[in-house]
C-alpha positions in Angstrom: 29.1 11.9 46.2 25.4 11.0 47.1 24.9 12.1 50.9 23.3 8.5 52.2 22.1 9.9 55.6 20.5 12.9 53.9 18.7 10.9 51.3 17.2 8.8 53.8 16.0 12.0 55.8 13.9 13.0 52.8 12.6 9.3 52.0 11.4 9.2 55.8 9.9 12.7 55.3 8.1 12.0 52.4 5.9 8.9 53.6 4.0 6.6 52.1 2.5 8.3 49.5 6.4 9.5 48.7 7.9 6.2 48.3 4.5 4.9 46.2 5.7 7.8 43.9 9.1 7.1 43.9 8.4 4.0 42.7 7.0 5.0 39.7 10.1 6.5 38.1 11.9 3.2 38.6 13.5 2.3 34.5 10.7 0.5 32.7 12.1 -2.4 30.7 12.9 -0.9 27.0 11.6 -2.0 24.1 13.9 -4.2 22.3 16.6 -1.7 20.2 16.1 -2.1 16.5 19.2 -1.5 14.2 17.7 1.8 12.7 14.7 3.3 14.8 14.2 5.7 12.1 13.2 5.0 8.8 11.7 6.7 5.6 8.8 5.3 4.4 7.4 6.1 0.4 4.0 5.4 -0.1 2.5 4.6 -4.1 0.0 7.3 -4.5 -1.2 10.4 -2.9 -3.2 10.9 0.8 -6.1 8.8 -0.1 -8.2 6.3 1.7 -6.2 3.1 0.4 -2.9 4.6 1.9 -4.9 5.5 5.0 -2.9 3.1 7.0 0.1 4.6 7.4 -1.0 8.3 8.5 -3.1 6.6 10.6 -0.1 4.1 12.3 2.1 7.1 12.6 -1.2 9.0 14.5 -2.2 6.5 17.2 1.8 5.4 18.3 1.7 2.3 17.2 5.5 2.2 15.4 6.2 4.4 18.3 5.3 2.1 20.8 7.8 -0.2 19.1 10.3 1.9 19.4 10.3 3.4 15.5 10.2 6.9 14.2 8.7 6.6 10.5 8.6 9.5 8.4 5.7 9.2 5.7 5.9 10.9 2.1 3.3 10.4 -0.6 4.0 8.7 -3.8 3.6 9.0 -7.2 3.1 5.7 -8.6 5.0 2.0 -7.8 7.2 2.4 -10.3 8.4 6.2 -8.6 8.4 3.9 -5.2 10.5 1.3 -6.1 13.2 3.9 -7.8 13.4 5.3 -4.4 13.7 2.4 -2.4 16.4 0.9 -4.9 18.2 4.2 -4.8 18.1 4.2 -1.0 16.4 7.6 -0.4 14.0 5.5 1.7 14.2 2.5 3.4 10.5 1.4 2.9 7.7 1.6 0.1 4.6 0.4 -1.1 3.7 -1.0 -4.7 2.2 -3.1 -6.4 3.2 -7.1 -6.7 3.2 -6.9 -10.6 6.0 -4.4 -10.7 8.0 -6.1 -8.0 8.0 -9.0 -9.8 9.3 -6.9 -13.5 12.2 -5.4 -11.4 13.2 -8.7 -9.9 13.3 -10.5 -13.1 15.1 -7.3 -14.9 17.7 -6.7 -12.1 19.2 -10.0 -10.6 21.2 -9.2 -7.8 18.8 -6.2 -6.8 16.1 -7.7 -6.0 13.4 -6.5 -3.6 11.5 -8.3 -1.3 8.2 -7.9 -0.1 7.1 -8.2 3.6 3.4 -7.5 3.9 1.0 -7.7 1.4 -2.3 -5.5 2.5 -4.2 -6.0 -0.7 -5.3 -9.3 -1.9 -7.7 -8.2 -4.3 -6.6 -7.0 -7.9 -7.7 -3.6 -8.2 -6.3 -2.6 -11.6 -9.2 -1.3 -14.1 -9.5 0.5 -17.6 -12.5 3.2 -17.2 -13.9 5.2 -19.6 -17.0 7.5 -20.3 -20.0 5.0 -22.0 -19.9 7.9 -24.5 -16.9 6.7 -26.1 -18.6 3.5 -27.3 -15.6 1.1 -25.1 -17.1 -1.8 -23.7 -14.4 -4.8 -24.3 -11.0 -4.4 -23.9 -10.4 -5.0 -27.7 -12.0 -1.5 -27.9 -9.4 0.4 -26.5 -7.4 -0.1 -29.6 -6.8 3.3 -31.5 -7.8 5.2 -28.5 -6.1 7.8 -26.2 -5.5 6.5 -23.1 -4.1 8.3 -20.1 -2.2 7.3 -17.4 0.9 8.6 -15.4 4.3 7.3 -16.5 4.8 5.8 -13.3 0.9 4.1 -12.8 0.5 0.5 -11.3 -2.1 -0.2 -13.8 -0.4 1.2 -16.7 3.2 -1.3 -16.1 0.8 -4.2 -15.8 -1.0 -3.5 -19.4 1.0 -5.9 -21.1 0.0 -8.5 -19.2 -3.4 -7.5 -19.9 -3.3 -7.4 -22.9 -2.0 -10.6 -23.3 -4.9 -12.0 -21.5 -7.3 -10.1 -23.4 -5.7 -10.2 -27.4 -5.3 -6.5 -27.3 -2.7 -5.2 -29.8 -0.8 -2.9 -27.8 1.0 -0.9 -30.7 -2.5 0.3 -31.4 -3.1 2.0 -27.8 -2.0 5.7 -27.9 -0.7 6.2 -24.5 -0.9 10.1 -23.1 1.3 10.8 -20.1 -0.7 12.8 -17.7 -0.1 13.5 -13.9 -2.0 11.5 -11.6 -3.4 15.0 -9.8 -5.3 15.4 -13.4 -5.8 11.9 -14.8 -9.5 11.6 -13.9 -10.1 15.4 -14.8 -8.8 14.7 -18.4 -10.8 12.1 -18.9 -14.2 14.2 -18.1 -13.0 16.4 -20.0 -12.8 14.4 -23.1 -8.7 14.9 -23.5 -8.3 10.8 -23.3 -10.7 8.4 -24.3 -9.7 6.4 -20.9 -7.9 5.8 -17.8 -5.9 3.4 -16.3 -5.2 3.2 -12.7 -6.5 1.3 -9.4 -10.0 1.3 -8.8 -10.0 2.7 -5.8 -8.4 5.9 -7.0 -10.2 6.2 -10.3 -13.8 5.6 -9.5 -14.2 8.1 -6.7 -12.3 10.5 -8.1 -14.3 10.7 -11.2 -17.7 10.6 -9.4 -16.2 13.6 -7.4 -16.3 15.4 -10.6 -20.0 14.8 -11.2 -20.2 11.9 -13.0 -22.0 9.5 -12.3 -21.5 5.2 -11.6 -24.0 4.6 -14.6 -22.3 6.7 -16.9 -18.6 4.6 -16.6 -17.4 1.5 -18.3 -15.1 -0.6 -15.8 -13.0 -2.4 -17.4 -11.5 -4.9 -14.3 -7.9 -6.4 -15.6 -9.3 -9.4 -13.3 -12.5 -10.3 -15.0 -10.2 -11.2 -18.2 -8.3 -14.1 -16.1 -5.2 -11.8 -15.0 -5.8 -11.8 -11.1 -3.2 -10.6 -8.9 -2.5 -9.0 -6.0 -2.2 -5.1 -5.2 0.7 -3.1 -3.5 2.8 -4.6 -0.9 5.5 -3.2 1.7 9.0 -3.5 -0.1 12.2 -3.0 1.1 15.9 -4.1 -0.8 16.9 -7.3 0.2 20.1 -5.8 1.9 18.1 -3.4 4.0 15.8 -6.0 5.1 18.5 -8.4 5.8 20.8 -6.1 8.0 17.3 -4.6 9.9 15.2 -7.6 11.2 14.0 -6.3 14.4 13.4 -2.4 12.9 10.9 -4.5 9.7 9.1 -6.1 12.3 8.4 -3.4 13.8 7.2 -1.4 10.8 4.7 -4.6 10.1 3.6 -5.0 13.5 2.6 -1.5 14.2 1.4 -1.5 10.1 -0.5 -4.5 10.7 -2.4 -2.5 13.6 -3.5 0.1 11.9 -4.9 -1.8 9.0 -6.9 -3.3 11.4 -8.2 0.4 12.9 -8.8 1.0 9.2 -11.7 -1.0 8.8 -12.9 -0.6 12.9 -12.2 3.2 13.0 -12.7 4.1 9.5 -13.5 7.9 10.8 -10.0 8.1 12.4 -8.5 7.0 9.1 -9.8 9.7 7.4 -9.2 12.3 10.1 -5.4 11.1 9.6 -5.5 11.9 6.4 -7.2 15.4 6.9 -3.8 15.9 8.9 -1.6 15.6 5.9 -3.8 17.6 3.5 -6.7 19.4 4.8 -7.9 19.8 1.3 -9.0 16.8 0.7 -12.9 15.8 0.6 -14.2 13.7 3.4 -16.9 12.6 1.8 -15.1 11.6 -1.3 -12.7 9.8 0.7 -15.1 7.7 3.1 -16.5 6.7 -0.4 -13.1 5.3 -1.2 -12.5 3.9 1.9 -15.3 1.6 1.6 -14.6 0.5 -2.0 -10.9 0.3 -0.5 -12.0 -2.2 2.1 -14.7 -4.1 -0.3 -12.5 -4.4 -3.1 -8.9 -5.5 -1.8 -8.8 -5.9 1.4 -11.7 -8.0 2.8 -11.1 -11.3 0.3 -12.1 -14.7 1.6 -8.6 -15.5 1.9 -8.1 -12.4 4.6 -11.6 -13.0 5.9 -10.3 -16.8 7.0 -6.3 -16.5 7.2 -5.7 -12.6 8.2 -3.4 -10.0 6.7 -1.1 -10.6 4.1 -1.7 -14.6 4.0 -0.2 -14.6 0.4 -1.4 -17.5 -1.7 1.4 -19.1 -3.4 -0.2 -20.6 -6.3 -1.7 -17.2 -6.8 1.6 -15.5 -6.4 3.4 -18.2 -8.8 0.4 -17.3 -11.5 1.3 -13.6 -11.1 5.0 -14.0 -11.6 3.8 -16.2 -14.7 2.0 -13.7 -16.7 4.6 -11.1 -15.7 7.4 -12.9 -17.0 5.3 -13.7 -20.1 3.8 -10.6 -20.6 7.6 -9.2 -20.6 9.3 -11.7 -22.7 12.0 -11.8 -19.4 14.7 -13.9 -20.0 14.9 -14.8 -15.8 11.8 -15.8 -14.0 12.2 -15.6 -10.3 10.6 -18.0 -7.6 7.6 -16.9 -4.8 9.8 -17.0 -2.0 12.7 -14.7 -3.6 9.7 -12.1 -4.1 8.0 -12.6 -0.4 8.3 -13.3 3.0 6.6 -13.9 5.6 9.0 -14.0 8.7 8.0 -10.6 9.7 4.0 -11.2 10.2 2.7 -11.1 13.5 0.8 -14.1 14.6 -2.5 -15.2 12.3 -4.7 -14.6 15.4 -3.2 -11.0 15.1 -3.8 -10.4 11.5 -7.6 -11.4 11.3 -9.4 -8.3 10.2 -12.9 -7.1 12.2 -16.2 -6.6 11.2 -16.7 -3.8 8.7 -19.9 -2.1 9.1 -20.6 0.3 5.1 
């Protein structure tokens, strides 16, 4: 039993300064329980400046502050990150739209859903040595080229070539890991690369080659534009955890904001997860990161993740055709947008190169 007489006593003791500092420990209001404050989050690719983000969220406290505990593991391509997202290993992932869209249409009743879409830009690409004589994407017929089973870029080569009248029984595909992909291709193993462009070009340069020396082939200068990764979750999930997805967005939608203020923090977070990457190498990125897919018109005027749905409705299009998929799914079973903080919120700042 609390002794009321003796607990005045001490209150009258301590003074002024006392009470001011009892005071302080009186509750705070909490912040608003989420149905599962700890979630596992698979990114598409490796500690790199274009998954910069979410290093950098989980640094500065900003899913904390909301109340969430996200644990952050790299990935190894979207196809790898939706497997473990469908499987349930993780609650959260990032990859790219065009993949999305192929599971959807292959798994009705499966379906994932995407809840912020970071990328607007396209940034698939063929690349390959100016050596090798490839200049149109015709010319990659009867070559080798290399790309990781699980590669973004590699999944949304049908579509391309569709677009571009490529016969795709002619491409020799060579299975490489992702950690060797650029190396091979230096090397003369493959004859070219797929991937994002943000992971190819800097990678290569890092090796000593030079900008002059590559051929860039961009999937979106042949009228296949798109979008590139989004934050996916199953339907389910995302149905039974409202509050905890809006959370992960808000305090995502944060840091992609400190990516392109702080873009020295960014890399420092990634320094934390592997020290052996190269700063310089990855500032480099960063800015062709930001340039490239993030700071579109579209973002520029409408913030974060402002999907465009006839540009969504085009990629589903030549996905569906690309495939020959018997079901086609609509824009809104694909994406949503009822977990966005406000426009004002999601306008990007300055970005000084």
């Amino acid at each position: 039993m609390i002794n009321v007489r003796s607990a005045i006593s001490r209150l009258a003791r301590m003074g002024a300064a006392g009470l001011f500092a009892a005071a302080l420990v009186v509750p705070q209001p909490a912040v608003a329980q989420l149905e599962k404050p700890s979630v596992k989050f698979s990114q598409s690719w490796l500690f790199q400046a274009a998954q910069a983000m979410f290093p950098l969220a989980a640094d500065r406290g900003y899913w904390r502050t909301e109340g969430l505990d996200v644990t952050i593991d790299r990935g190894s391509g979207s196809t790898a990150a939706v497997q473990r997202v469908i499987s349930g290993a993780y609650d959260l992932g990032f990859a790219d739209v065009g993949t999305v869209v192929k599971w959807n249409a292959e798994n009705p009743g499966r379906e994932l859903l995407m809840v912020y879409v970071p990328e607007d830009g396209f940034p698939m690409v063929a690349v390959a040595l100016k050596s090798k004589n490839i200049t149109r994407p015709v010319d990659l017929e009867g070559k080798k080229v290399g790309a990781p089973t699980f590669d973004g870029a590699r999944q949304m080569f049908p579509p391309f070539a569709k677009a571009t009248g490529i016969n795709q029984a002619k491409i020799n595909w060579i299975t490489v890991d992702g950690n060797l992909r650029e190396t091979m291709l230096v090397r003369g193993e493959v004859d070219a690369i797929t991937g994002f462009i943000t992971s190819v070009i800097p990678s290569i340069e890092r090796l000593g080659v030079k900008a002059n020396d590559l051929v860039v082939i961009r999937y979106r200068d042949y009228n296949l534009d798109g979008f590139g990764n989004a934050v996916i979750g199953t339907r389910e999930f995302i149905e039974k955890h409202p509050r905890t997805v809006t959370a992960f967005v808000k305090g995502l939608n944060r840091a992609m904001k400190d990516l392109i203020s702080d873009p020295d923090a960014a890399i420092a977070s990634l320094r934390s997860r592997d020290p052996l990457i190269s700063v310089e190498t990855e500032a480099a990125r960063l800015k062709l990161y930001v340039r490239e897919l993030l700071l579109t018109p579209n973002v520029r005027e409408n913030g974060f993740s402002a999907v465009d749905s006839k540009k969504l409705e085009a990629t589903i299009a030549s996905v569906i055709d690309a495939y020959s998929l018997k079901t086609s799914v609509a824009g809104s079973s694909v994406y949503t947008d009822r977990f966005l903080p406000a426009k004002a919120d999601r306008i990007p700042p300055a970005f000084r190169e």
